[in-house]
C-alpha positions in Angstrom: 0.0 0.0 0.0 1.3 3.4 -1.0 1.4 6.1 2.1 2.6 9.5 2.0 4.9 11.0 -0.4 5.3 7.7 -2.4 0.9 8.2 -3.2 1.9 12.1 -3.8 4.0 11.1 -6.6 2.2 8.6 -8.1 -1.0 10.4 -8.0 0.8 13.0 -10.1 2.9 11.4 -12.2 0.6 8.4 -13.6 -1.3 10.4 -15.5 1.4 11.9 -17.1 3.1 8.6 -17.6 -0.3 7.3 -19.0 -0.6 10.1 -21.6 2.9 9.5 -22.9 1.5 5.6 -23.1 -1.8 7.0 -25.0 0.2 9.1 -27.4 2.3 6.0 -28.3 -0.4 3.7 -28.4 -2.2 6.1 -30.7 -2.6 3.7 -34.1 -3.7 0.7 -31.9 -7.4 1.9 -30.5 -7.9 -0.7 -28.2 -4.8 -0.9 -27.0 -4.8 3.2 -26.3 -8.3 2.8 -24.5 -7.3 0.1 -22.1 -4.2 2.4 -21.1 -6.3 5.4 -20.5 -8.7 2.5 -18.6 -5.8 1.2 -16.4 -4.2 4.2 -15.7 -7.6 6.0 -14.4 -7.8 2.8 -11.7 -4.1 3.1 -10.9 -4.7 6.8 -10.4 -8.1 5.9 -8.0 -5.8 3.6 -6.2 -3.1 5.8 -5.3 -5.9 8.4 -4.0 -8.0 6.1 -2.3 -4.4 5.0 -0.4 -4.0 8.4 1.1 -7.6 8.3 2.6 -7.6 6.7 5.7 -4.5 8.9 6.6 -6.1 12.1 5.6 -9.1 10.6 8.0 -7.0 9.9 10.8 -5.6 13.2 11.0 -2.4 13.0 9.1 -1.7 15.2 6.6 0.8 13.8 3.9 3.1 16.2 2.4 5.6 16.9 -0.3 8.2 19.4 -1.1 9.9 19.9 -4.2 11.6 23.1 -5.2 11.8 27.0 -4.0 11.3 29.4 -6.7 12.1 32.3 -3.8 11.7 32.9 0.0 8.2 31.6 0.6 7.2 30.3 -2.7 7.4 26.8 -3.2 6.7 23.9 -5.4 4.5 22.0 -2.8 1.9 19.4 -2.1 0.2 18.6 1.0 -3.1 16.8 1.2 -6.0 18.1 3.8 -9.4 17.4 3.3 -10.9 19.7 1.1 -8.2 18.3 -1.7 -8.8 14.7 -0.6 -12.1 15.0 -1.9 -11.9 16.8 -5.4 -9.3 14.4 -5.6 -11.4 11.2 -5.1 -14.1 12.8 -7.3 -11.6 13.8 -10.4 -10.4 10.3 -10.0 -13.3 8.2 -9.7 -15.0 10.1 -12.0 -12.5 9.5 -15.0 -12.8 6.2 -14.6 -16.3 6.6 -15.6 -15.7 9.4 -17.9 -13.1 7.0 -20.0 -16.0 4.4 -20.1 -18.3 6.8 -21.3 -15.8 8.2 -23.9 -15.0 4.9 -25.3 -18.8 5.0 -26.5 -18.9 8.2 -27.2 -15.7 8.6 -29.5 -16.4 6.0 -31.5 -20.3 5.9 -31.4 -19.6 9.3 -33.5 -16.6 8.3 -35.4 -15.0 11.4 -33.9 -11.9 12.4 -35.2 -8.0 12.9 -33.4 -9.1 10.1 -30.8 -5.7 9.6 -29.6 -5.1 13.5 -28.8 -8.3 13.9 -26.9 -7.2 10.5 -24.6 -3.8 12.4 -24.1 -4.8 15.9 -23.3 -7.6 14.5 -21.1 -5.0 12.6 -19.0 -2.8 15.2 -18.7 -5.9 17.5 -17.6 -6.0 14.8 -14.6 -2.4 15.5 -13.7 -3.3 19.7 -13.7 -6.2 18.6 -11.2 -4.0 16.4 -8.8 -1.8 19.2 -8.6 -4.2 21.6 -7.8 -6.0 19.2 -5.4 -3.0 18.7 -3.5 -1.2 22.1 -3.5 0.3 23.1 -0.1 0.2 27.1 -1.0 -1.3 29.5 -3.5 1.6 29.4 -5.9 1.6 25.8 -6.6 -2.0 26.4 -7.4 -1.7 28.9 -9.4 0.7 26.8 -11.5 -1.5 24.0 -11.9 -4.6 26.1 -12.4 -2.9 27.7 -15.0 -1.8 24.2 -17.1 -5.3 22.7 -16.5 -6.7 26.0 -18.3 -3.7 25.1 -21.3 -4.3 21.6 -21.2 -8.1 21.5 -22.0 -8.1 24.2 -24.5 -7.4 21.6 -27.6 -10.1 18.9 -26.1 -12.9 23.0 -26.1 -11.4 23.1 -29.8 -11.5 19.6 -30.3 -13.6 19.8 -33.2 -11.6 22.4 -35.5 -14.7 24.1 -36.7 -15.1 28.0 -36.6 -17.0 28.1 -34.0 -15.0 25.2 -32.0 -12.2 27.7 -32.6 -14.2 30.9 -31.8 -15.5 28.9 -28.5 -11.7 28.2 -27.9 -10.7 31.7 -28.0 -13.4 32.8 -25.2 -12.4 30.0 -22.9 -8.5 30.7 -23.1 -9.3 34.4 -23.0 -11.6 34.8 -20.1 -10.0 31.9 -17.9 -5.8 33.2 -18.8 -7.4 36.8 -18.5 -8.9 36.8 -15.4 -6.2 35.0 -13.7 -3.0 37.1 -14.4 -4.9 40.2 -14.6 -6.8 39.6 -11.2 -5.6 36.4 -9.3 -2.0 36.9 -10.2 -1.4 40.6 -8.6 -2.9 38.8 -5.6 -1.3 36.4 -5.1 1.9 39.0 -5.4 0.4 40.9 -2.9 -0.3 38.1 -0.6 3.1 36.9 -0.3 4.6 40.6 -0.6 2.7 40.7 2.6 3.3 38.1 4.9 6.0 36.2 3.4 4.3 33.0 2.5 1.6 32.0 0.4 1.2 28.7 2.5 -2.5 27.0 3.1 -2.6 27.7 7.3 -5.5 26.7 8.5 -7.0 30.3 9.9 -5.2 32.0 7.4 -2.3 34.4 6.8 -4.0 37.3 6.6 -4.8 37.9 10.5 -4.0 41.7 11.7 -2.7 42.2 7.9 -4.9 44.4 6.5 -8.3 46.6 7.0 -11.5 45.5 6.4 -11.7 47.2 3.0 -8.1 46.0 2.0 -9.3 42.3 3.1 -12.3 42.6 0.9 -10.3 44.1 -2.3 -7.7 41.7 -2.1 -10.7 39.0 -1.5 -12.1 40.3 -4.8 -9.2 40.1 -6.8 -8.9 36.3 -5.6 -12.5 35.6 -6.6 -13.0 37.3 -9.5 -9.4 35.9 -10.5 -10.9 32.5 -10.0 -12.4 32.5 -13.5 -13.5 28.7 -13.5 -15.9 29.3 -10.4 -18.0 31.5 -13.3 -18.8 33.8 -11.2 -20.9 36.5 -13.6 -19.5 38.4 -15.1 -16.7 36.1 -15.9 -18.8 33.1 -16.9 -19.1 33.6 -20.8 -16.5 30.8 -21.2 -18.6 28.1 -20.0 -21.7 28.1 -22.4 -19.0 29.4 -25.1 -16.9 25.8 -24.4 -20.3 24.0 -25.3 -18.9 23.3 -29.3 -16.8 20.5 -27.3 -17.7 16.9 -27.8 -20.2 15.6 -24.7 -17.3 14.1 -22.5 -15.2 17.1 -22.9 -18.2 19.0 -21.0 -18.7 16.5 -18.6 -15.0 17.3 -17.8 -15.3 20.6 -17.9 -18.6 20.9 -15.8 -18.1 17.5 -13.4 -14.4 16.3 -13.3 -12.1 19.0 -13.4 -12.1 22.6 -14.2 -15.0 24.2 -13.1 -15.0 22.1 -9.6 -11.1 23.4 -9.6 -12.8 26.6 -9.5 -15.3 26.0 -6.9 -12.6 24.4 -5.0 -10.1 27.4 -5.4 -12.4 29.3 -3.9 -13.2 27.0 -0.8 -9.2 26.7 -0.6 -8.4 30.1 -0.5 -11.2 31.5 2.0 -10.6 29.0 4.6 -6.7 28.4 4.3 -5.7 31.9 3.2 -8.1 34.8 4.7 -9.1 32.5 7.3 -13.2 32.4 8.0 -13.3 34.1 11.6 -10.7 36.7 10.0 -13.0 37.7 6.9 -16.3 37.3 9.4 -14.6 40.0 11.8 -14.1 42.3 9.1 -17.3 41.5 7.2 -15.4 41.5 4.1 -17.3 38.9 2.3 -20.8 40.5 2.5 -20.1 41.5 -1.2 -19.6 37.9 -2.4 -22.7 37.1 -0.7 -24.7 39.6 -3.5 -22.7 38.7 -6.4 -23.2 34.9 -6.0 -26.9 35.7 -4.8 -27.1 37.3 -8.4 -25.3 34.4 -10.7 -27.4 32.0 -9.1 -30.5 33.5 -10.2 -29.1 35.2 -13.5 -28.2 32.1 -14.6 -31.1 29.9 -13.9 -33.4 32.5 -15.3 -31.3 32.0 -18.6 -31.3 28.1 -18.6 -34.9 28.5 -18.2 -35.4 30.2 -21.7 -32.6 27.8 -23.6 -33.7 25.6 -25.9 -30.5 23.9 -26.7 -30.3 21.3 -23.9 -26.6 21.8 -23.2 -26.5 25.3 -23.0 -29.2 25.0 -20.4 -26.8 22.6 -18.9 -24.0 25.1 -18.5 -26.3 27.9 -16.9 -27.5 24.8 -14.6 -24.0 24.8 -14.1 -23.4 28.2 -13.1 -26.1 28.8 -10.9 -24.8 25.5 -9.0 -21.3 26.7 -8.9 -22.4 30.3 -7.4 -24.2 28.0 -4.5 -21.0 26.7 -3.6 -19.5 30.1 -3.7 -22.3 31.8 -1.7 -22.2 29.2 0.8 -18.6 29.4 1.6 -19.4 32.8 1.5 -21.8 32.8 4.4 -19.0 31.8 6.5 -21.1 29.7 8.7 -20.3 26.4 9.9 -22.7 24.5 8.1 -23.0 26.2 4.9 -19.3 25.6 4.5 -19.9 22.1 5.2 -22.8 22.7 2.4 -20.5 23.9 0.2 -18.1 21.3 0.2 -21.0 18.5 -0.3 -22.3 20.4 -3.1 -19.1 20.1 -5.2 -19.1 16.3 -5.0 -23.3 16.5 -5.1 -22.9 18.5 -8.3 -20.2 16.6 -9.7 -21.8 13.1 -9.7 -25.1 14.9 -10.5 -24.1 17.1 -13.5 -22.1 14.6 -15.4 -25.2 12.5 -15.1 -26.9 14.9 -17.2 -24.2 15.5 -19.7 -23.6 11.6 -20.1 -27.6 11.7 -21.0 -27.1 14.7 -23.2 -24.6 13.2 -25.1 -26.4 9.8 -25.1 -29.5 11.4 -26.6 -27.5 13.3 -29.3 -25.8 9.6 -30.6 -28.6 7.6 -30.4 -31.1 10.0 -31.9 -29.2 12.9 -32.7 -31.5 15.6 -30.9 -30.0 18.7 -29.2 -33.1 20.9 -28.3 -35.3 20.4 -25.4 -38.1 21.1 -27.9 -37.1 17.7 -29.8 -37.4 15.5 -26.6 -40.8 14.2 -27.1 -41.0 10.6 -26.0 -37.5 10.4 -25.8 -38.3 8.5 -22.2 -40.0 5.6 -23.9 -37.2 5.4 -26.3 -34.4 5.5 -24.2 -35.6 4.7 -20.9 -32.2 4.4 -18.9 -30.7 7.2 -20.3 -33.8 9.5 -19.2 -34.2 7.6 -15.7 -30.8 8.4 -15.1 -31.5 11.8 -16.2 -34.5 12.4 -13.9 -32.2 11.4 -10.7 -29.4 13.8 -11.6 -32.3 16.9 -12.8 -33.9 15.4 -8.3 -30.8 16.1 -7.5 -30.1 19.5 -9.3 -33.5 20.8 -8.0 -32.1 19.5 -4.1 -34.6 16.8 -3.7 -34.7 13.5 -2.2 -33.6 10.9 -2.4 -30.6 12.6 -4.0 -27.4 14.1 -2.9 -28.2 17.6 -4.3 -31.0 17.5 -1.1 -28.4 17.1 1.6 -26.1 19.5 0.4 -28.7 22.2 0.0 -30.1 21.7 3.1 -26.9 22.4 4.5 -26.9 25.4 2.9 -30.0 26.7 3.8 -29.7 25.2 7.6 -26.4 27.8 7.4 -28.4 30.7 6.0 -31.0 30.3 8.3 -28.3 30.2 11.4 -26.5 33.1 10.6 -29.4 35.1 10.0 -29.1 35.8 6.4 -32.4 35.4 5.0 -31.8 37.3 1.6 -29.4 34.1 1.3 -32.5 32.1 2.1 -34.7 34.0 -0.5 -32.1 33.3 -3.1 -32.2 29.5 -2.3 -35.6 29.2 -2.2 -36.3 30.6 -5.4 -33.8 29.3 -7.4 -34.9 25.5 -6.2 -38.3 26.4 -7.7 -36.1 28.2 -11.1 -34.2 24.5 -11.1 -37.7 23.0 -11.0 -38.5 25.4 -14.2 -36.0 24.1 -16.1 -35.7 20.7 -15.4 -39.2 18.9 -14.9 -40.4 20.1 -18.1 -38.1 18.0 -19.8 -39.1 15.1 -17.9 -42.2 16.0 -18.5 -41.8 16.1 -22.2 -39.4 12.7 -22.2 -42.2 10.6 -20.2 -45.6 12.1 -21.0 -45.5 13.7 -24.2 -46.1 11.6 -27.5 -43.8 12.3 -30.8 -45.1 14.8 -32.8 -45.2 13.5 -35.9 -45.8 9.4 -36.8 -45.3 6.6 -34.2 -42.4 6.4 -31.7 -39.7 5.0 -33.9 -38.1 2.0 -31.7 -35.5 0.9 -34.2 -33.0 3.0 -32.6 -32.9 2.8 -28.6 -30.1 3.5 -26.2 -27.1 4.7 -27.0 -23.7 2.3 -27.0 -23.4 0.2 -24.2 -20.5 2.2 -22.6 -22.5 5.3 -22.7 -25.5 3.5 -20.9 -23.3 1.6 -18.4 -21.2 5.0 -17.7 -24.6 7.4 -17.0 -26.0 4.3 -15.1 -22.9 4.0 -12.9 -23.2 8.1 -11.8 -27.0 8.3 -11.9 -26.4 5.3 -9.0 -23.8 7.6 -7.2 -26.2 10.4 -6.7 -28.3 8.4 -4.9 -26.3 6.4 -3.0 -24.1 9.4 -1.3 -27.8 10.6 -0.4 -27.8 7.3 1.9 -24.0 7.2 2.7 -22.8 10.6 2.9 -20.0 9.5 5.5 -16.6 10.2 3.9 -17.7 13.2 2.3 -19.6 14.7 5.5 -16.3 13.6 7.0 -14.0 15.4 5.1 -15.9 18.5 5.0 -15.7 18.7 8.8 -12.6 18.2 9.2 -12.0 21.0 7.2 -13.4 23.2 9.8 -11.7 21.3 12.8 -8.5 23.8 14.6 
């Protein structure tokens, strides 16, 4: 069994060893799918080794080079990056699975770069899980934002390209022009840009400077689409299906959400920024994207550009939450990125599903689509349950988290804004079940010489739809995690 250091390294090296495999493996498909296969569950392994430490207190660690005084090259794994580390792991598994289908269901072309660049986004979001300080994350951040921006273009169309261009522009933008100068100034001021638990920042600065300096960081966070930095996500919607799962589910936009987590708990410190009621601000602004957004998704046609406002709103939850500073929306927060991880590549694996088997991308063209492909729209309906926060789905306990921390801290604008966006989520998601189940085709019989989509696709959507529900009965490890998080 692999402890420490030794599960450090492999974590981030066999991905990077597996692309290198991929690449060679390129004219031999099966071959290069069963690498990407084996190197996902070797990956899972080496996290799931490093559990039971993280659980039991310890906190494995790994240094590996200075760049100057107080910035370091540096991993070190506490619970909040124990668990986007399980999720980005145990979902690629089921990503690969789903690709396999997916790829070759659609004849897509440049396979074998798509496999590579898709492992190598892992090894960005190990590093990122696991960095000890700000600068290691920043350096990781940056190379997952490098590394998927051929699997946005994957396509080489116009508008794959054009799509491209917003992603790397908004997501490189926002981070050297705002998250960069921060993280400067952070280190400028207190010599370090380590993870404390408290934070760094105690006594540093004013109330006003904490909640400038808090804004650069957020707002610097592009991937945690907070509005008005969120074009990038319905623009990288040209990509193929699994390249959106990864973006909305696996890696980069929970690297954002987690970012955010990371930096207000182990950098400002939550009793620091609470003193100084710095974070009142991000309160609003996430308040706002969470209804902006789903007001949007409720007018899209184009089912997976209602999926990436879906996406937004749920990622300014998390934000808001952690935002709240409370106890328990904190805990909420961190359940909601695994609850919206499992949930929303659910809905992307169906998306994607429905546009091989029957090659329909609007919501207006999902008439009887549930009688057609019943376990792809089953599995849908969970993960929408989920979405809306209702049981029995993991989207339910997270948000009542949420609400439970509103509620204690007195915020009831916070409450308002959950409230109505669960019944906006409801808007948005029940009429497509509604149309899937109840409504007949509109034109000539229900054609049933075409059902599901390729096994791998099924088995893969079937596999996360069951993941939803079952961390709504065993929500141990990641309840676990997330307290700990909060423990001195």
């Amino acid at each position: 069994m692999l402890v420490g250091e030794q599960a450090i390294v492999a974590a981030l090296a066999l991905p990077v060893v597996g692309a290198g495999l991929i690449a060679l493996a390129g004219r031999r498909p099966n071959l290069r799918e069963t690498i990407t296969l084996a190197t996902a569950l070797a990956l899972l392994i080496c996290v799931v080794a490093l559990l039971p430490q993280v659980l039991g207190g310890a906190r494995p660690s790994l240094g590996l080079f200075s760049v100057l005084p107080g910035l370091a090259v540096a991993f070190k794994v506490e619970p909040l990056g124990m668990l986007f580390a399980l999720i980005a792991s145990g979902l690629w598994i089921v990503n690969s699975v789903y690709s396999i289908g997916y790829m070759r269901g659609n004849k897509e072309a440049h396979q074998t770069r798509f496999y590579v660049c898709f492992a190598l986004a892992l090894a960005a979001t190990m590093g990122i899980a696991f960095s000890a300080n700000l600068f290691t994350l920043f350096l990781f951040y940056e190379l997952l934002t490098l590394v998927t921006y051929p699997l946005v273009t994957h396509q080489g169309t116009d508008k794959a390209r054009a799509g491209g261009r917003v992603y790397l522009g908004l997501l490189m933008g926002t981070s050297i022009v705002f998250l960069l100068p921060a993280l400067v100034f952070i280190w400028f001021l207190t010599g370090t840009t380590d993870f404390t638990q408290g934070g760094i920042l105690a006594d540093k600065l004013g109330p006003a400077g904490i909640a400038g300096l808090l804004a650069l960081c957020m707002f610097g966070i592009g991937k945690a689409a907070l509005m008005p930095f969120h074009r990038w996500l319905p623009a990288a919607m040209v990509a193929p299906t699994p390249v959106s799962a990864l973006l909305h589910a696996v890696a980069v936009v929970k690297a954002g959400v987690f970012s955010v987590v990371k930096i207000i708990v182990y950098v400002f410190g939550v009793e620091n920024l609470a003193s100084a009621g710095a974070a009142q601000w991000l309160v609003v602004v996430a308040g706002f994207t969470i209804l902006a957004a789903s007001v949007v998704a409720l007018g899209a046609d184009n089912l997976k550009r209602r999926l990436a406002y879906s996406t937004i709103s749920q990622l300014a939850y998390v934000v808001m939450a952690a935002a709240l500073l409370a106890p328990l929306s904190l805990i909420g927060a961190v359940l909601h990125i695994a609850a919206h991880a499992v949930g929303k590549i659910t809905l992307f694996f169906a998306a994607g599903a429905i546009y091989t088997a029957a090659h329909k991308t609007e919501v207006s063209e999902l008439d009887g689509i549930g009688r057609r492909m019943p376990w792809t729209m089953g599995a849908f309906a969970i993960a929408a349950l989920s979405m809306i926060g209702l049981p029995p789905a993991v989207g339910f306990i997270s948000k009542w988290y949420m609400l439970s921390g509103a509620m204690a801290t007195g915020h009831w604008a916070a409450v308002a804004v959950i409230v109505v966006s669960t019944l906006l989520n409801a808007g948005y998601f029940l009429p497509i079940l509604y149309r899937a189940f109840f409504v007949a085709p509109d034109v000539g019989p229900l054609d049933h010489s075409h059902g599901e989509a390729p096994w791998p696709m099924v088995v893969a959507l079937t596999m996360t739809a069951a993941a939803t529900l079952l961390l709504f009965f065993l929500p141990d490890v990641p309840l676990a995690l997330a307290r700990q998080l909060l423990a001195p």
